[in-house]
C-alpha positions as CSV (number, residue, x, y, z in Angstrom):
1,X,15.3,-37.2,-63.5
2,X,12.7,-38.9,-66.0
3,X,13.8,-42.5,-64.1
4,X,14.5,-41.1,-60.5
5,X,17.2,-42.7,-58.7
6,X,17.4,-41.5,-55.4
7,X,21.4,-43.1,-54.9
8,X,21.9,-40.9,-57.7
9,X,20.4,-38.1,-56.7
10,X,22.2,-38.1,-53.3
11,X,25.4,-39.2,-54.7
12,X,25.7,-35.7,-56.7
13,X,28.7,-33.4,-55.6
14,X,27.6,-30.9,-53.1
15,X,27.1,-27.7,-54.5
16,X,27.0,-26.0,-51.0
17,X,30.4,-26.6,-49.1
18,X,30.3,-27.9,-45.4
19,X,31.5,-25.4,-42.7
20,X,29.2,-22.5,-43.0
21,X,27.6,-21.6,-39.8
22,X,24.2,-22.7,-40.3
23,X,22.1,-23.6,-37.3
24,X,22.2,-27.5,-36.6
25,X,19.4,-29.1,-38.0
26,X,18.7,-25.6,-40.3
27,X,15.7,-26.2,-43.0
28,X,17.2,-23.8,-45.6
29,X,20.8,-25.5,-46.0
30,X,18.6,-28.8,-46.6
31,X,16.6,-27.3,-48.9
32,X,19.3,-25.3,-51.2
33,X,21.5,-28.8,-51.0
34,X,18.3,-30.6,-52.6
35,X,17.5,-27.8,-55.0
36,X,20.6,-27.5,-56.4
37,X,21.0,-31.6,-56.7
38,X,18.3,-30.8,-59.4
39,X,21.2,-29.5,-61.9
40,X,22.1,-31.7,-64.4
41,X,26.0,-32.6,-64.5
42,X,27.8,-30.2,-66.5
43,X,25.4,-27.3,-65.9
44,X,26.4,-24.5,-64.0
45,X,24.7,-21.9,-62.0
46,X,24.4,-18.4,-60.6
47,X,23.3,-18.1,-57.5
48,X,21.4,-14.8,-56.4
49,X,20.8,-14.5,-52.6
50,X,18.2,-12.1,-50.6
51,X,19.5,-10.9,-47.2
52,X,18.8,-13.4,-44.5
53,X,20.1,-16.3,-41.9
54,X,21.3,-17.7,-45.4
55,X,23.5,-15.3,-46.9
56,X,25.1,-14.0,-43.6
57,X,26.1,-18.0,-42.4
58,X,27.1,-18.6,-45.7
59,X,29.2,-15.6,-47.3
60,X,31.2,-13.8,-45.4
61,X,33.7,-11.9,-48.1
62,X,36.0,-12.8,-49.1
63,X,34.7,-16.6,-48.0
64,X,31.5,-18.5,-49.2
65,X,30.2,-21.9,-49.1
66,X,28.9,-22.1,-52.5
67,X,30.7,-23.8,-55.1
68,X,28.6,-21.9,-58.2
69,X,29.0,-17.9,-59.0
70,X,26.9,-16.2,-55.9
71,X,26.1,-12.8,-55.7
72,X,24.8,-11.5,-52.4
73,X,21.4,-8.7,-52.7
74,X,19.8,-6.4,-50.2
75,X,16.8,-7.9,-49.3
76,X,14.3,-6.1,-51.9
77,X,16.3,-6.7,-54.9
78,X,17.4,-10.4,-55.6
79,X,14.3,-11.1,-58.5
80,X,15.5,-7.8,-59.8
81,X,19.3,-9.0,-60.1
82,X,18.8,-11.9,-61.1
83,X,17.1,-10.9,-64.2
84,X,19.6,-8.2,-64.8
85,X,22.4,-11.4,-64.4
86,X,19.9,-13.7,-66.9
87,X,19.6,-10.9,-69.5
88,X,23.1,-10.0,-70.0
89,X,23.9,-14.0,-69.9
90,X,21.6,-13.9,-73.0
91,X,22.9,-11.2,-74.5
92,X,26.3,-12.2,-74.5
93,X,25.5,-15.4,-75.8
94,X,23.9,-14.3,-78.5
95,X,27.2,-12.1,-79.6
96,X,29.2,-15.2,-79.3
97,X,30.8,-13.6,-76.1
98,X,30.5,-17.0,-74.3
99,X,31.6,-20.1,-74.9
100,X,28.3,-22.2,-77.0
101,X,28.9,-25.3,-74.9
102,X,28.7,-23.8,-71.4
103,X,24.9,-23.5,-70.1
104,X,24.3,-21.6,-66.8
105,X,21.0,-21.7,-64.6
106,X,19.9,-18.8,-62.6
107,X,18.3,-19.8,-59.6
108,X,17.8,-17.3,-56.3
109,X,17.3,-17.9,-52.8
110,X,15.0,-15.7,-50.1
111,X,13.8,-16.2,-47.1
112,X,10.2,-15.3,-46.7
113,X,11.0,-12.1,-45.0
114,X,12.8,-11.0,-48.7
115,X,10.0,-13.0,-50.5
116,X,6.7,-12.6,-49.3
117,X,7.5,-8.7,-48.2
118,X,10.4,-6.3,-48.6
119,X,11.6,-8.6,-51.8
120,X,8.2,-9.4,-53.2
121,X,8.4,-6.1,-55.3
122,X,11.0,-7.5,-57.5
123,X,10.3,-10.6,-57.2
124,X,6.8,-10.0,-59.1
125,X,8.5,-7.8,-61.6
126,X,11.2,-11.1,-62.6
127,X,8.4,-13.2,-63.0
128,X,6.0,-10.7,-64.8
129,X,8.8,-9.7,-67.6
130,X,9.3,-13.4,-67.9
131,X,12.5,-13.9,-67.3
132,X,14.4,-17.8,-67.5
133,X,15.0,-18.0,-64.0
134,X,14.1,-20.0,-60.6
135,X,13.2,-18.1,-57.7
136,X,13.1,-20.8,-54.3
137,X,11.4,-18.9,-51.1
138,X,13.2,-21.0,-48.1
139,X,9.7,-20.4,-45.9
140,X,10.3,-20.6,-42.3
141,X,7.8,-18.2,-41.2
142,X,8.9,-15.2,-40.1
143,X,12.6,-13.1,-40.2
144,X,14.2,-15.1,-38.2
145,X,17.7,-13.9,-38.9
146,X,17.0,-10.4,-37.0
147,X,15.4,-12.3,-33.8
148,X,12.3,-13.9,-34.5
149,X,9.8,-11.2,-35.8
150,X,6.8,-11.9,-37.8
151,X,6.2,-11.7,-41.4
152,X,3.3,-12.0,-43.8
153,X,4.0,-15.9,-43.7
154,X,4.4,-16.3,-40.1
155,X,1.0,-18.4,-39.4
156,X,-1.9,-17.2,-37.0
157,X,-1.9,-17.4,-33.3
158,X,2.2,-18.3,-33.8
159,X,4.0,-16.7,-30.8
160,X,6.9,-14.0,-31.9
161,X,8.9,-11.7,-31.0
162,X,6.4,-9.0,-32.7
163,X,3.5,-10.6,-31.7
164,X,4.3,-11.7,-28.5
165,X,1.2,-14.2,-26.5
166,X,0.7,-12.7,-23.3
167,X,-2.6,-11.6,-21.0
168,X,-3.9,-9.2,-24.1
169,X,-2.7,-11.5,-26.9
170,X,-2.9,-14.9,-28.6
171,X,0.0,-13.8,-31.0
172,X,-0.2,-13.0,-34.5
173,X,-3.8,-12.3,-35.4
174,X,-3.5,-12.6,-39.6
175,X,-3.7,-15.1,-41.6
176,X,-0.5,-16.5,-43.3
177,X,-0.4,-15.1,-47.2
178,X,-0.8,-17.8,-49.9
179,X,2.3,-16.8,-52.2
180,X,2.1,-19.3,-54.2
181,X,-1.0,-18.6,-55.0
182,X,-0.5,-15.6,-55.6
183,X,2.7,-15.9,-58.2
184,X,0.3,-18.5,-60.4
185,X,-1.5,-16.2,-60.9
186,X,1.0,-14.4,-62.2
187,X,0.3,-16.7,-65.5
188,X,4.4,-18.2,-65.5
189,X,5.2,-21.4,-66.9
190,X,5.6,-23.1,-63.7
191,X,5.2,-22.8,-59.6
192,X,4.9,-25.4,-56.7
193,X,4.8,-25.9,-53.4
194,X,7.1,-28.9,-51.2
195,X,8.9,-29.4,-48.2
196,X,10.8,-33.0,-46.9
197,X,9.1,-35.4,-47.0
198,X,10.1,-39.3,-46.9
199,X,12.7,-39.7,-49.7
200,X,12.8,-36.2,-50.7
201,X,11.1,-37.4,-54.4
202,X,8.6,-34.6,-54.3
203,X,11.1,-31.6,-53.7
204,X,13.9,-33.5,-56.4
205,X,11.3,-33.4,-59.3
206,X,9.9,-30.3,-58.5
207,X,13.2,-28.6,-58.7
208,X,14.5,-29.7,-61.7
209,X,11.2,-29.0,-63.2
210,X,11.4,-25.2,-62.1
211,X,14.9,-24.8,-63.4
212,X,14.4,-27.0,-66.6
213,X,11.0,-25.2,-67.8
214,X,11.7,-22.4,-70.1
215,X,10.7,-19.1,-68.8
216,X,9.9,-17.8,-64.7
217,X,9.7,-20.9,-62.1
218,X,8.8,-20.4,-58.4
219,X,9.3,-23.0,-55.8
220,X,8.1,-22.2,-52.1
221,X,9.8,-24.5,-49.9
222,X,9.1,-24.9,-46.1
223,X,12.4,-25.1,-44.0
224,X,11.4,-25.5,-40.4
225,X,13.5,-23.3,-38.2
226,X,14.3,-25.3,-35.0
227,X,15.0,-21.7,-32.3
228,X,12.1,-19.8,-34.2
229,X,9.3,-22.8,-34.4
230,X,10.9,-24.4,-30.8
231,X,10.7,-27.8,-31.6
232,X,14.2,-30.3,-31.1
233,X,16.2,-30.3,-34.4
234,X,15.9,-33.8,-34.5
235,X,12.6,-33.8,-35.2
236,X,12.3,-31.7,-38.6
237,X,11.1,-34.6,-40.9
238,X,8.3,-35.2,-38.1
239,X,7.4,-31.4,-38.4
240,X,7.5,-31.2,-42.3
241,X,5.6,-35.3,-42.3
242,X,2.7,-33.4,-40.1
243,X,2.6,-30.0,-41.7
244,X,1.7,-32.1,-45.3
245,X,-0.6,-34.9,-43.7
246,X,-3.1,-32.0,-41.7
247,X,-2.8,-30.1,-45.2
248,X,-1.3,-26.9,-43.3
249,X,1.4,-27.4,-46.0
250,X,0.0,-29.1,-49.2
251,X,2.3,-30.0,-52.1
252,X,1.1,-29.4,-55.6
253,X,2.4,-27.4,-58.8
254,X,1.1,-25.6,-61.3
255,X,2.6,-26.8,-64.7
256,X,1.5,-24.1,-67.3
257,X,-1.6,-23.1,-65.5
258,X,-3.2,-26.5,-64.5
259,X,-3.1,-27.3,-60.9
260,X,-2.1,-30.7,-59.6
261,X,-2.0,-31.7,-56.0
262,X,1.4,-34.5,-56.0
263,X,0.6,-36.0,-52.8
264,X,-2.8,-36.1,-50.9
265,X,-3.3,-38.1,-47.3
266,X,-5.0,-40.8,-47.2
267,X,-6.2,-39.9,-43.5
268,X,-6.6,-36.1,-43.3
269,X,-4.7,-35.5,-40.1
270,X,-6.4,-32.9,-36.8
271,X,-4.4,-29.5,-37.2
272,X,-3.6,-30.1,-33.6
273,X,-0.8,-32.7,-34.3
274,X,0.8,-30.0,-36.3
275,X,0.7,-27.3,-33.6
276,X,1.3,-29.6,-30.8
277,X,4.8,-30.1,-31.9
278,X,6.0,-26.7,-31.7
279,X,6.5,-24.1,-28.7
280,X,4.9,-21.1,-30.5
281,X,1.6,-22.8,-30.4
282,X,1.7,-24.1,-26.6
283,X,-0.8,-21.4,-25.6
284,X,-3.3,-23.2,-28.2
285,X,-3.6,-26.0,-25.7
286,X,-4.1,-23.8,-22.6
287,X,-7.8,-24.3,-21.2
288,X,-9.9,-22.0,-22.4
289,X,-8.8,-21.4,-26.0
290,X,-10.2,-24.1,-27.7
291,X,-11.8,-21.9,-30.1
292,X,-8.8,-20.9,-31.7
293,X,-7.7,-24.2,-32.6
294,X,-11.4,-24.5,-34.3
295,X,-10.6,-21.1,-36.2
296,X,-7.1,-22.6,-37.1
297,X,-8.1,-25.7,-38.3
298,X,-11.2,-23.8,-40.3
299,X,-8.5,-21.8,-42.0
300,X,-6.7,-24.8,-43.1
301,X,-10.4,-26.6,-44.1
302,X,-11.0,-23.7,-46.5
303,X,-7.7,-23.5,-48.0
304,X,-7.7,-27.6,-48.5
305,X,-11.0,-27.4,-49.9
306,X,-10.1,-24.2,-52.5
307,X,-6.7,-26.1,-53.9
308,X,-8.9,-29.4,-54.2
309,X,-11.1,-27.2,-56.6
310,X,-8.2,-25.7,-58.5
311,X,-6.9,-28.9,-58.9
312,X,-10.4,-31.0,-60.2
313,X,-10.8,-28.2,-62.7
């Protein structure tokens, strides 16, 4: 995509079939449909897939939705078979066992509840060993396949099922985990962070950038989950737009270990507007916990301010 053409782009064959049962107005079907526009015609793929809302709307054997080869992991083991899958791939090839003209990608899909936590074992391992794969975390910020319960990505004060709000509670008290972070410094070729945004440029380039870099890639992509985040469907390009002006969600990458920020606001937005939007944040706005929005929006301040360093380095 050197000279992006956006008709182009959206005129490519869908690579995930219509029909699977999906929620209306789901994040992660958006997100794997632009990801996997990122292939380049001819190219096929293999498509791992950690437990989650996902794989159980999207596979149900002997039926699947995905048009590339998909194999279906327990939660804690997609890095792990995906770099079995990409090893034997380059084995083979190497014995002249497959065809020289044929070139497959291996890209995997988790959920942040298979990506931050119960996957994040073998996730770390696949990019560590330096395997040629993609691995895209679909974040929506918590597991919301089993009924809304928290996870290590689920942001603070958010109202779930685990961390309920009530008279002894403001919901969860922890701090979302910077994953991204935390795979660059895993020292691979190439890691970034997008969600939808306007014409979808951002998440198109990064994507064929993580599967077209040699070696270990690592998108993390927020999918807003309309029943988990309680906002109308309709409204998930004003959730993603707010979540990147307040800088709650920045996007940058990290191309070989320099850090670039690929969009910054002109008008750094009040973590408020962000909030405001969703029903797991409505006790935010109740009188008498005004202080939480100023620790929320600290949070964000200090996060902001640590990429912008990363970046001016």
């Amino acid at each position: 995509m050197a000279n992006y053409n956006l008709k182009e782009v959206m005129n490519k064959p869908e690579r995930l079939a219509p029909g699977h049962r999906m929620c209306a107005g789901c994040g992660a079907t958006i997100g794997v449909r632009a990801v996997l526009r990122a292939l380049h015609e001819g190219d096929r793929a293999v498509i791992g897939n950690a437990t989650g809302c996902l794989e159980v709307s999207s596979f149900t054997y002997p039926y699947t939705a995905w048009e590339d080869s998909y194999i279906h992991n327990a939660f804690e083991n997609a890095g792990a078979t995906l770099s079995g899958v990409e090893t034997a791939y380059k084995a083979l090839k190497k014995r002249g066992r497959l065809p020289k003209d044929e070139n497959f990608k291996f890209i995997t899909f988790g959920g942040d509840g298979g990506t931050y936590d119960i996957g994040f074992q073998s996730l770390s391992g696949a990019m560590e060993r330096g395997h040629d794969l993609v691995y895209v975390c679909y974040d929506n910020g918590a597991y919301m396949n089993t009924g809304i319960q928290r996870s290590s990505a689920t942001p603070m004060y958010a109202d779930t099922t685990t961390t309920p709000v009530g008279s002894e509670s403001n919901g969860k008290m922890q701090n979302r985990k910077d994953l991204a972070a935390i795979i660059a410094d895993h020292d691979v070729p190439y890691v970034a962070q997008t969600t939808f945004t306007s014409d979808f440029r951002d998440l198109h380039l990064k994507a064929e950038k993580a599967i077209y870099t040699e070696g270990p890639a690592f998108l993390n992509l927020m999918t807003p989950c309309p029943r988990g985040w309680r906002y109308d469907a309709k409204d998930i390009m004003k959730i993603c737009k707010l979540a990147v002006e307040t800088c709650y969600w920045p996007m940058f990458e990290v191309d070989h270990g320099k850090w670039r920020l690929t969009y910054e606001p002109k008008k750094k937005l009040p973590i408020e507007d962000f909030l405001r939007e969703q029903g797991r944040f409505k006790h935010l706005f109740k009188p008498g916990n005004e202080d939480l929005l100023v620790q929320f929006q600290a949070e964000v301040d200090r996060r902001w301010e640590d990429l912008l360093y990363k970046c001016a380095r």
